[in-house]
Each structure stands twice: as C-alpha cells, then as structure tokens.
C-alpha positions as CSV (number, residue, x, y, z in Angstrom):
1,X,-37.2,-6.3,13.8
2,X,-33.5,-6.5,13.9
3,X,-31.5,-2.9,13.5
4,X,-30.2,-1.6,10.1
5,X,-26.5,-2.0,11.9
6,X,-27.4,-5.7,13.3
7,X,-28.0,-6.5,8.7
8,X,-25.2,-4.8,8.2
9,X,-23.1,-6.5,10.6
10,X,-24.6,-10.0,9.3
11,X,-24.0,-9.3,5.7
12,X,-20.7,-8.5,6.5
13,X,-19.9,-11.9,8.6
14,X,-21.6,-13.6,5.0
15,X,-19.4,-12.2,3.3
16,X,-16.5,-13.2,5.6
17,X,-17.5,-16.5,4.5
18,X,-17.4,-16.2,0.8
19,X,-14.5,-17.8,-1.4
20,X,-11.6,-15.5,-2.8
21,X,-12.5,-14.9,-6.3
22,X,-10.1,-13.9,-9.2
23,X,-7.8,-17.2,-8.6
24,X,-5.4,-15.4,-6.3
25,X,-4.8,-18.3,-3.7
26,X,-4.6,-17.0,-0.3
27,X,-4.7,-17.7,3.5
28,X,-8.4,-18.2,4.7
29,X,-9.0,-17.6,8.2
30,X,-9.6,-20.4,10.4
31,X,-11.6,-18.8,13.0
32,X,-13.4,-16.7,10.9
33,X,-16.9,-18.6,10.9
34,X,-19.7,-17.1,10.6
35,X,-21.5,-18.2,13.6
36,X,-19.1,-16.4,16.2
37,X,-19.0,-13.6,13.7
38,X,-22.6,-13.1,13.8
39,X,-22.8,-13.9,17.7
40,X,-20.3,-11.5,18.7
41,X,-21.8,-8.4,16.7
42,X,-25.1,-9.1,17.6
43,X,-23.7,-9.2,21.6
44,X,-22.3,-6.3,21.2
45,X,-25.0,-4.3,19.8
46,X,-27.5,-5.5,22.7
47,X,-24.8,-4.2,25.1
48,X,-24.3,-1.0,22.9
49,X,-27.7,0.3,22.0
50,X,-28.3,2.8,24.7
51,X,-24.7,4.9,23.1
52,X,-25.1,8.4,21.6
53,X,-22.9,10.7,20.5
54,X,-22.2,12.0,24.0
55,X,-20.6,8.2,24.2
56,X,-22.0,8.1,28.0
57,X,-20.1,4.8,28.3
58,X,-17.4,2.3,28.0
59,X,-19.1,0.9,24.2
60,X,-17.9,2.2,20.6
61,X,-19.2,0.6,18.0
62,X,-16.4,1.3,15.6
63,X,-13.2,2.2,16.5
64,X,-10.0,3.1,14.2
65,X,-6.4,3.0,16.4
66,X,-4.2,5.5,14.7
67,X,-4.2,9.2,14.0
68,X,-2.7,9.3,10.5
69,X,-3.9,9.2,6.9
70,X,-5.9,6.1,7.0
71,X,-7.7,6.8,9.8
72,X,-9.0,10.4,8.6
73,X,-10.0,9.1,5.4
74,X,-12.1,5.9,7.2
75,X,-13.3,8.3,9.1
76,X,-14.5,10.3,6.2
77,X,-15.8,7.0,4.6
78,X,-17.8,6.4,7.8
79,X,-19.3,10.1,7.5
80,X,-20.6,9.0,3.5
81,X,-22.3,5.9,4.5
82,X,-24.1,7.9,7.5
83,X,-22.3,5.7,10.0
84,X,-19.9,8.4,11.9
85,X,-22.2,10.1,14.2
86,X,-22.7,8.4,17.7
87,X,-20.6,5.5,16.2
88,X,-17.2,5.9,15.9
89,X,-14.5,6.4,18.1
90,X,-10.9,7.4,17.0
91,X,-7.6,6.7,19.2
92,X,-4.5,8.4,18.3
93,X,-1.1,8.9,20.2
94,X,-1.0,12.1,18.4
95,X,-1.8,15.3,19.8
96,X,-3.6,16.3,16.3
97,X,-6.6,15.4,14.5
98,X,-5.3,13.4,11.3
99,X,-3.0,14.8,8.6
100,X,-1.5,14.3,5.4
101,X,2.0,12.9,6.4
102,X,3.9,13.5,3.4
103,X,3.9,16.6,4.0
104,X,6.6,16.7,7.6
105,X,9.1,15.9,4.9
106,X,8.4,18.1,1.8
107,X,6.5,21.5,2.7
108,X,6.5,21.2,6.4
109,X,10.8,21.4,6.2
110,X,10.7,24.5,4.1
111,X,12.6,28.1,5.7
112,X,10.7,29.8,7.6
113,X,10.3,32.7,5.2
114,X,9.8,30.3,1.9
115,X,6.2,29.9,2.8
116,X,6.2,26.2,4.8
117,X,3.3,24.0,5.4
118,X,1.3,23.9,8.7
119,X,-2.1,23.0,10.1
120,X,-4.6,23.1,9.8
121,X,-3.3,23.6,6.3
122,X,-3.0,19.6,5.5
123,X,-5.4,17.8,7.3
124,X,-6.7,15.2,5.5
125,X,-8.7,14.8,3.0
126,X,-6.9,18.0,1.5
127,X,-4.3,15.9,-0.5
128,X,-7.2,14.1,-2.8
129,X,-8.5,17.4,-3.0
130,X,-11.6,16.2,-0.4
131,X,-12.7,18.6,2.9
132,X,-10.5,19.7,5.2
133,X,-10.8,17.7,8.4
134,X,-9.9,20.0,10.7
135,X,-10.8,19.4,14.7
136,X,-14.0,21.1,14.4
137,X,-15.4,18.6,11.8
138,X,-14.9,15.5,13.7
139,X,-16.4,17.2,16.5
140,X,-19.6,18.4,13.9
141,X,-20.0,14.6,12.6
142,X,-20.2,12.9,16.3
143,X,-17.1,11.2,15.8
144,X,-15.2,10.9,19.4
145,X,-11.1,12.0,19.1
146,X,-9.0,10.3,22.2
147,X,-5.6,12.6,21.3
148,X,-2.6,11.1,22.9
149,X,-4.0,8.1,24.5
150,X,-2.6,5.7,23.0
151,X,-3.5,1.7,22.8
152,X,-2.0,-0.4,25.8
153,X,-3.5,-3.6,25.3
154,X,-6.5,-5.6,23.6
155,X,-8.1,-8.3,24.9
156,X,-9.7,-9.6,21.0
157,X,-12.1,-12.3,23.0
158,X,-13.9,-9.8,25.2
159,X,-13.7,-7.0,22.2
160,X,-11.9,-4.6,24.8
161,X,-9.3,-2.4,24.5
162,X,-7.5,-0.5,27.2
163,X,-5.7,3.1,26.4
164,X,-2.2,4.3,28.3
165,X,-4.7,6.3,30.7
166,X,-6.5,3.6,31.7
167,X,-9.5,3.7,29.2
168,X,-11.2,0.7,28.7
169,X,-12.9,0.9,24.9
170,X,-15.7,-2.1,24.1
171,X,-15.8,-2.2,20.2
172,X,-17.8,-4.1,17.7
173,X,-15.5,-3.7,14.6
174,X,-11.9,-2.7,15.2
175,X,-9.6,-0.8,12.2
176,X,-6.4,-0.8,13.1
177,X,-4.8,2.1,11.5
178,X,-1.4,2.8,13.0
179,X,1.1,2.8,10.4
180,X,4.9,2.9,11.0
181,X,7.4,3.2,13.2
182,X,10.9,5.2,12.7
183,X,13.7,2.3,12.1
184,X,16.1,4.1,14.1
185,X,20.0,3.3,15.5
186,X,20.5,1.7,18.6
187,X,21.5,4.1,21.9
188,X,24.6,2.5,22.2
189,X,26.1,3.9,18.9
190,X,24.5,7.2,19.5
191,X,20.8,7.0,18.2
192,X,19.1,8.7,21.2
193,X,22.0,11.9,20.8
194,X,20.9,15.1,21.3
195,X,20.6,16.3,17.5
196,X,19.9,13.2,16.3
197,X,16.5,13.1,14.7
198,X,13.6,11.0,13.1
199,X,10.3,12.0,11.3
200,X,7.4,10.4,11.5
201,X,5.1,13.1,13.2
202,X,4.5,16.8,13.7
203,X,6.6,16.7,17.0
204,X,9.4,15.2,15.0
205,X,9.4,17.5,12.6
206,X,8.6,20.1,14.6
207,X,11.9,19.3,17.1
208,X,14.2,19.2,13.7
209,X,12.9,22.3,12.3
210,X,14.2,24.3,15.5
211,X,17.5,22.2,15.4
212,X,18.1,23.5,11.8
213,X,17.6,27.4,12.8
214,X,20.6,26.4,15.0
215,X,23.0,24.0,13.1
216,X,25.8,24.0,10.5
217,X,26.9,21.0,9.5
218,X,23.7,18.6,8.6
219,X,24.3,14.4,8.2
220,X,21.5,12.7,6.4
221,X,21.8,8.9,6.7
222,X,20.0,6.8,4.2
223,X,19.5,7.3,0.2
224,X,15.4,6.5,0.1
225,X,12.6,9.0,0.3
226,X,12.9,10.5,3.6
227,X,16.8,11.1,2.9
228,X,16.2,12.6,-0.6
229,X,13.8,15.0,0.5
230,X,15.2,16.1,4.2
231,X,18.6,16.8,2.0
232,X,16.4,19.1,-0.3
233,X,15.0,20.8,2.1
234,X,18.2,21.3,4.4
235,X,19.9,22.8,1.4
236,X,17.4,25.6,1.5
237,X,18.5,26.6,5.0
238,X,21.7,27.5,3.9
239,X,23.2,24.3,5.4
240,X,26.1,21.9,4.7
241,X,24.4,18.8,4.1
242,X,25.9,15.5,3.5
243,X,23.7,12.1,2.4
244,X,25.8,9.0,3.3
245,X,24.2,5.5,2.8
246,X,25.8,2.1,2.1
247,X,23.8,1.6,-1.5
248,X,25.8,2.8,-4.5
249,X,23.2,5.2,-5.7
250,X,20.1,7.0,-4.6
251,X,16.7,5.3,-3.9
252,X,17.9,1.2,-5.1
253,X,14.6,-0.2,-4.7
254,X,13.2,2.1,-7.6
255,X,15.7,4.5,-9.6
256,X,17.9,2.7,-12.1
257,X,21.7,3.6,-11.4
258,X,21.2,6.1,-14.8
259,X,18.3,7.4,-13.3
260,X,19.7,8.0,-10.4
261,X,22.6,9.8,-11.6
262,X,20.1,11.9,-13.0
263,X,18.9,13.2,-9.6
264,X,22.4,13.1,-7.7
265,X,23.9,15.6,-10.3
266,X,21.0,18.0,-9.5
267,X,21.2,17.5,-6.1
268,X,25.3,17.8,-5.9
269,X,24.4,21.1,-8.2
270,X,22.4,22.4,-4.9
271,X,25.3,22.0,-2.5
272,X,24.1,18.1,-1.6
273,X,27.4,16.1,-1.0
274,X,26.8,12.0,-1.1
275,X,29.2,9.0,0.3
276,X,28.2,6.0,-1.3
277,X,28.6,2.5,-0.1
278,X,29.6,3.3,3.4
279,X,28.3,1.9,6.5
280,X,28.1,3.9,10.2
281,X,30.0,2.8,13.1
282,X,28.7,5.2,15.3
283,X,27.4,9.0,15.4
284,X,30.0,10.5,18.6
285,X,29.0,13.2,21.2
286,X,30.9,16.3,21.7
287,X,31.5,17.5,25.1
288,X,27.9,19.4,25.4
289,X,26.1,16.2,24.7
290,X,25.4,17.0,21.3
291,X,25.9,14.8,18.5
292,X,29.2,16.1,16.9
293,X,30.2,13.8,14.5
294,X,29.3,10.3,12.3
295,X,31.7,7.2,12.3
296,X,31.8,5.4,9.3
297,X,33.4,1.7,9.3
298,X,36.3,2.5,7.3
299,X,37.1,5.1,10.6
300,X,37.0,8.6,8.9
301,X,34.7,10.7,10.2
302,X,32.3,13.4,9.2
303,X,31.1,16.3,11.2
304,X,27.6,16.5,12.1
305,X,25.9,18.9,14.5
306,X,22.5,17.6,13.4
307,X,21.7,14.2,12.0
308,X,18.0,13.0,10.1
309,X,18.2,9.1,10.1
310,X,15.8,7.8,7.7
311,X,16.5,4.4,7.3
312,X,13.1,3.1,7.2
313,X,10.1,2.4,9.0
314,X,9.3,-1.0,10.7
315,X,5.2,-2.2,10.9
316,X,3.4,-0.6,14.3
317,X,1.8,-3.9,15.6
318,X,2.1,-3.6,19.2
319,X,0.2,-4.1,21.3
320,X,-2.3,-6.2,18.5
321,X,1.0,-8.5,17.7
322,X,-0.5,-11.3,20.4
323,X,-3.9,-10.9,19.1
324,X,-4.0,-10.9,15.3
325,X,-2.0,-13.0,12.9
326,X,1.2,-11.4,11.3
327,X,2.7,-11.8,8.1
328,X,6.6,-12.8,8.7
329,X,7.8,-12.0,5.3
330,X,6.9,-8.6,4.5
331,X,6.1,-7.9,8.1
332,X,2.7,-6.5,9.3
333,X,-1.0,-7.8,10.1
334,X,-1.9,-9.9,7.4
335,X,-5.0,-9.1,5.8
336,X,-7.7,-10.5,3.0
337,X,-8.8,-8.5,0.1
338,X,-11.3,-6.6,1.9
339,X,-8.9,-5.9,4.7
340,X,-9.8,-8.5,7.6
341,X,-7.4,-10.4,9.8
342,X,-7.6,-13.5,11.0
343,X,-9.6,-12.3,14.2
344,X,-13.6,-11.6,13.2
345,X,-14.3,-7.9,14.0
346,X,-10.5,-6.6,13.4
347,X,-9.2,-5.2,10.2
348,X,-5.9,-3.6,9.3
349,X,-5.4,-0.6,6.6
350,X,-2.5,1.1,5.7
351,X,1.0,0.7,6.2
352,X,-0.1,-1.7,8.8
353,X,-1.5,-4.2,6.4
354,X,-0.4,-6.9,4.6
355,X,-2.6,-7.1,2.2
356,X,-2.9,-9.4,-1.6
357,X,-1.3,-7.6,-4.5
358,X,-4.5,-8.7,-7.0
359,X,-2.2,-7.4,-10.1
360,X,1.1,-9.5,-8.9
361,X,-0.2,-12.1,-7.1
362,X,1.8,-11.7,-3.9
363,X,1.7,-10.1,-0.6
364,X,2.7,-7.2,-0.1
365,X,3.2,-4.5,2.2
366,X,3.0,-0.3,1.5
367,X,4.2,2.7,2.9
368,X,2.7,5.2,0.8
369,X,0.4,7.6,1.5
370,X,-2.1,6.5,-1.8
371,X,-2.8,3.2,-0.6
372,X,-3.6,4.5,3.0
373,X,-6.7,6.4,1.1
374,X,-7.6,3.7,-0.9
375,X,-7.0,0.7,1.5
376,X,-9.1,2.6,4.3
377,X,-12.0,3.2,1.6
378,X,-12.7,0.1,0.5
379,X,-11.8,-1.2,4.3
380,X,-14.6,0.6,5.3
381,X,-17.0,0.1,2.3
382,X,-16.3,-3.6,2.8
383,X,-17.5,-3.3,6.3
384,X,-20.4,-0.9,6.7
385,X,-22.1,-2.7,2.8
386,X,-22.3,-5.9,1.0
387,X,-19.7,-4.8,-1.3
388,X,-17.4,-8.4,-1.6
389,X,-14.9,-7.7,-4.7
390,X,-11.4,-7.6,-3.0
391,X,-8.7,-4.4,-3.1
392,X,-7.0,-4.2,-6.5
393,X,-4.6,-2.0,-5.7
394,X,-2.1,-0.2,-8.2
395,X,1.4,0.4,-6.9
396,X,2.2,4.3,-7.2
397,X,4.9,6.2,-5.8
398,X,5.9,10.1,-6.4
399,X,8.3,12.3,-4.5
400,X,8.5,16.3,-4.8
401,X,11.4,18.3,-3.8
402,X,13.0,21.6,-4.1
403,X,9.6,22.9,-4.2
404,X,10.3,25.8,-2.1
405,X,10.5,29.6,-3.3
406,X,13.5,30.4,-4.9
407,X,14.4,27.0,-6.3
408,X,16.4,26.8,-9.6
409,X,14.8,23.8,-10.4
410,X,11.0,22.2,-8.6
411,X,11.2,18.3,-8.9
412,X,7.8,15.7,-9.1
413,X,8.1,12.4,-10.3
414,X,5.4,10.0,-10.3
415,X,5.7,6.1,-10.8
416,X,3.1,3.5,-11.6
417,X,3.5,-0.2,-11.6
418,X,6.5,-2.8,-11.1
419,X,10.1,-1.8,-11.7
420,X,11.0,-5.2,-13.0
421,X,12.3,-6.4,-16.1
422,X,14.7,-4.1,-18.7
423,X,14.6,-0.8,-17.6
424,X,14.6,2.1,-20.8
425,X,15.7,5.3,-20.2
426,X,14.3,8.4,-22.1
427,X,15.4,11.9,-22.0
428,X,17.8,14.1,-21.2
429,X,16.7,15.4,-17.4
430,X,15.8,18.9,-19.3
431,X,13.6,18.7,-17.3
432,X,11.9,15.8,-18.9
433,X,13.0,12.3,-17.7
434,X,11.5,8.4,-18.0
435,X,11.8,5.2,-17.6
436,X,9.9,2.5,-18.8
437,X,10.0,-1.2,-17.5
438,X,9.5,-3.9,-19.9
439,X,9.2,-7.5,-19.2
440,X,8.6,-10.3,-21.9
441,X,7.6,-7.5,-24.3
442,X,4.9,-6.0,-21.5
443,X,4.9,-2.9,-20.3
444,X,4.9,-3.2,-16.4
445,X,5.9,0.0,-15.1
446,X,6.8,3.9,-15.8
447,X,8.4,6.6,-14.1
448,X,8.2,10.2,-15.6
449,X,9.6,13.9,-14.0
450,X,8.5,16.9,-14.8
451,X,5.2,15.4,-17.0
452,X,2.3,17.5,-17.7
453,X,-1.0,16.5,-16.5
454,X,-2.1,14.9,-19.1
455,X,1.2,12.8,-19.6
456,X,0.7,11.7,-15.8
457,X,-2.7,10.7,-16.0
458,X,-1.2,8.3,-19.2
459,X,0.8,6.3,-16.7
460,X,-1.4,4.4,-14.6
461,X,-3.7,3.5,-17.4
462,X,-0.1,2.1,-19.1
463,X,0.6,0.6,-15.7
464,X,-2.9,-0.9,-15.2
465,X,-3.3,-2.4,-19.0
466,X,0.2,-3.7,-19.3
467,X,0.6,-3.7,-23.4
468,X,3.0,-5.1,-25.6
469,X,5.0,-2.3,-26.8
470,X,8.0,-2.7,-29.7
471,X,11.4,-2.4,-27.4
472,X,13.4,-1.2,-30.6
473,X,11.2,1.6,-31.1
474,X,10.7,2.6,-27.8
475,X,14.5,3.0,-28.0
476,X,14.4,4.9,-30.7
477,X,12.5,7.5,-29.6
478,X,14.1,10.9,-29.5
479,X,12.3,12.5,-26.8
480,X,10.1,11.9,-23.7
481,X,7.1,12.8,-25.8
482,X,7.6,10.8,-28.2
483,X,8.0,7.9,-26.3
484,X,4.8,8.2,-24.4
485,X,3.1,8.7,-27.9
486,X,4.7,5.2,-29.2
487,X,3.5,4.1,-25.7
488,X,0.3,5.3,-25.6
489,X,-0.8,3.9,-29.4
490,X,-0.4,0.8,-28.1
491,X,-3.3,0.6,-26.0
C-alpha cells in the first residue's frame, strides 16, 4: 500500500495538471506533466524512506532556501498539516532562526534607552500574533536549521542541491524562499565606504546601529520605505539627518504629492531635512577611509559621516536563475497560482515570486512582509493537500514610524488595494488623514493614518468589494469619519 506522503505527492502532481480557473490567462508549464511529476516523487521517496528526524543522510524531503519571513511561516504551515517532524529541512545564510524583518527598520533602529526591538522578541509568527518561533521550537518540531550555509548550486534533474560548505541536500519538493537583495551603489562611486550602509538583515542593522552611537551628520538616500523610516529613527539619536532622492516627493509609487506633503512637513518638524530631485554623483572618502561626504550631479555636496542607501531591493534568484523560469518584467521566479514554477518539485514564495494578481489580472511581484505569510501558506497548503483554488491575494501596504518613547507624534498608516485612478484627499493630518482612489466610479483603493481598529478593518473589505461610491459626496465630506461612513454605506 503506497505511503500517506507518496498520495499526497500524486494529488499534488494532478493538480499540477488541472486548468487555471477564474479566466485569468496565464503561462502553463511545459514540462510540468504529470508522469515525471509523479516519477520523480515517487523516486525520491523510495530513496528517502529510511530518514528520521536525526536526518542520518544526504535526503530531505522538503526543503525551504531562505531564513526570512516566508520560510518561518511555511515552516509553521508544515508543523499544522503534521508534516515538519523528520521532513523538513531549512537553509538559511542567516545566522538566526527566521524573523519578522520589518522590524531592522522600525523598532530594531530605536536608541538604545527608548526600549528597541531584539530577539528573540520578533521571531516569526509573533507579527500575526501566532507562536514565537524561537530556536528551540524548530528544534522541538524535527525541523533541521542549516544557519549560514548558504545555497551554491542546484542541480533541478537530480533533485540536488549543494550548500557553500559542501552539503549536498536531495529534496523531493523545493520552496524557494529567499527574498531580496539590497540594490546598492557601485564601489566605484563609493558604495562599499566604510559608513556606508544597507539593511536587509540583523547584521546590517546591527553594523548601522553601532555606526549611529558614533556619527553626526546622517545621509539617507532614497524617498521609499526604507528611507522614511531609517530618517525617523535617526532623528531620535539626536542626529543631523538629511533624505535626498531624485523623485519630487516622498514614496511616488504610493503617496499622492498632497499626501506626501502631509508627511514631509511632520518629518521637516522632527529635524528631517529633504533634497528633492537630485541625483548622486558619488559618496567621497575622507582621509580615514570613512565616507565623508555625498556628491550630487549638480556638484554641491553634503556632509555625511554615515550613509543608509535604500534604493530598493533586486529579486534573490541565484543560484536557481539557470534552473527555473524567470519572469523579465517584474523580475523574479515566475510562479502559478498555487506557487509552482516551471520546474515540477520547485515552488517560489515571497518576494521571490512572481506570482498572478487574481484581482488585477497581471503579474506581479511583492515586497511586503503580508504576502510573504500568506504566499507561504497557501504555497504550502497547495503542496502538502488537494487544495487547487489559486492565491487571491490583496495588495496591502503599512509603514510605522516615530513609534519610539518620547515621540510628539506615533505614525501608522495602512493601505489596501490599487492606487490608480483620481486620488481624494480627506483630512487635515490632525492626526487623521485619507485617501481614496476611484476609477470609473469604483472604489479601488484606500489609505488611512492614524485609524482606529475598527476604521482599519473597513479598508480591505472596501478594497476587496470595489463599490461604486458618489465622487461629489465623497468630496464633500468634512472629516475622515465621515467619509468612511459615506464609504462604508455603500457596500
């Protein structure tokens, strides 16, 4: 009698097989049949059924690559579905089991005597308000941790995959969790300086948190999220902090230019200074070594003896860029609906993925901590049941700054939905602010600060439903509140 894992592993290669539903068109993977499918789990579990949670040898029969969110919340998926303990192997460059990343640029940045986040404190699944997966628990659930070993190669045909110490890994299903990479400024216009910095992981933050005990002058280069909230936080070290980036106004691929006049006044009121619409020619040594200064490409310069460069984040693919179709427009492994690639047994979550937008229609590409949760959940539901509807993800983005003690003013906004169409503005920033997005008389997306629960918990339903709403009265309402109200009624 075949195994419960040998069913599961054929219902899933079924279901490999089965047509998009919903009318989205999409790619269909060529190779994807269901013979080879079926031929290479059922291979690997007569190779793999001696394994136990000691993992005696070279056979895993899952493994996630990556050490971030979506890999501890897979993992925790695995744990629901009984299929952790013995069976899954995790392989992380990181020296820590995986954490809510968020945090390195919000809490973790706070002073050292306002209170700052550390681990264990944010492992995940603490940011849905799930178990703390601290060390200990992967270790209590038979779930192998390689820390800082990370993936060298992959050979997709044999089902290997070899680690920077020389690890060879056989797996039956591969996740491939590793998120993103630091965009950062070539070493020949100063982006390897000492005092220049990037954040993407504890050691990052860890290295700029004991530049800042020693600097004075802080650049921050780039208007987005990681700019906004390293500028925040730099303030509250007493520190002259300067934002430059070449957009005219904070966070363009969201905030309206109102909007975001909203939030450089308060941040100008904290001591923030902004240069708008510049570009960098280069950041300049001093004669320690130390970055000293920032060129911009009008030739003034500004003086720095610490930069932050968030300027984005580019797609981790390597070493899986050879093996696994990519998507070339929004960048990443490009995934179906329940998270597969083109290459039976591998599946991409996360960042990582480029995945089909069910509510838009398009492909798309996230960096945002929600969709790591949700895309590893249903990654792994999809995998380890015969679950077959495909990811219907809603877009959701919040930031929260100034949160530390002592703040004049806390800031959390959340967003749902699409910014696209005619933007309305609502409020007065006191502290109340929104923004609705309307398109052909449809509601497609809202911002709010400052809400109250149950105001926030409005906005994805809004977001989600998409309602006609009257434009003239929605412009006539007088206060934030009242706006959701005329909002809200028309569901």
């Amino acid at each position: 009698m075949p195994s419960a894992a040998i069913i599961r592993r054929s219902m899933a290669s079924i279901s490999s097989s089965i047509s998009i539903k919903h009318g989205i068109s999409l790619w269909c993977p060529q190779s994807q049949s269901l013979n080879r499918h079926h031929h290479s789990s059922r291979s690997f579990h007569k190779r793999n059924f001696v394994v136990s949670a000691s993992f005696a040898n070279q056979n895993r029969e899952f493994v996630i690559v990556g050490g971030g969110n979506a890999a501890g919340y897979a993992a925790r998926t695995f744990v629901e579905h009984g299929m952790a303990d013995g069976k899954l192997c995790i392989v992380s460059k990181e020296a820590f089991a995986p954490y809510e990343r968020p945090a390195l640029t919000k809490g973790y940045l706070f002073p050292l005597d306002k209170k700052p986040a550390r681990l264990p404190g944010f492992h995940t699944c603490v940011g849905s308000g799930g178990e703390r997966q601290t060390p200990d628990w992967y270790k209590e659930k038979g779930i192998e941790m390689l820390y800082e070993d990370p993936v060298t190669a992959i050979d997709a045909e044999k089902q290997t995959l070899t680690t920077n110490s020389g690890k060879l890994l056989t797996y039956g299903s591969l996740i491939i969790a590793t998120g993103c990479s630091a965009s950062r400024f070539p070493e020949t216009i100063g982006g390897n300086l000492r005092g220049v910095h990037y954040i993407r992981d504890v050691a990052d933050a860890d290295s700029l948190i004991s530049s800042l005990g020693e600097a004075h002058k802080v650049v921050v280069v780039g208007g987005g999220y990681i700019g906004m909230e390293v500028a925040a936080a730099t303030v509250a070290w007493n520190l002259d902090t300067t934002v430059i980036f070449p957009e005219n106004h904070l966070l363009p691929r969201l905030f309206t230019p109102s909007l975001a006049q909203k939030y450089e006044e308060l941040y100008q009121d904290n001591g923030v200074k902004f240069i708008k619409g510049a570009s960098i020619k280069s950041l300049e040594a001093g004669p320690d070594g130390n970055v000293a200064a920032v060129k911009l490409g009008d030739g003034s310069t500004i003086e720095a003896d610490l930069v932050v460069i968030g300027i984005g984040a580019k797609p981790a693919v390597s070493p899986f860029d050879k093996a696994v179709k990519l998507n070339t427009t929004v960048g990443g492994i490009e995934v179906d609906g329940m998270f597969r690639s083109n290459v039976p047994g591998i599946f991409a979550v996360g960042d990582v993925a480029a995945f089909p937008l069910k509510m838009y229609n398009r492909i798309s590409r996230v960096e945002h901590v929600d969709h790591a949760r949700g895309s590893a959940h249903h990654c792994v539901k999809a995998l380890l049941t015969a679950q077959t509807h495909n990811y219907d993800y809603l877009p959701y983005f919040y930031s929260r700054v100034f949160e530390y003690e002592g703040s004049s003013r806390k800031v959390w906004w959340q967003f749902f939905g699409d910014n696209v169409g005619e933007a309305i503005q609502i409020g007065n920033f006191d502290p109340k602010i929104a923004t609705f997005w309307l398109d052909s008389g449809k509601l497609k997306g809202v911002l709010l600060e400052s809400g109250t629960p149950e105001e926030l918990q409005l906005l994805p339903k809004l977001a989600r439903t998409q309602p006609s709403i009257d434009k003239v009265k929605l412009q006539s309402a007088t206060s934030v509140e009242e706006a959701l109200e005329i909002a809200r009624a028309s569901l």
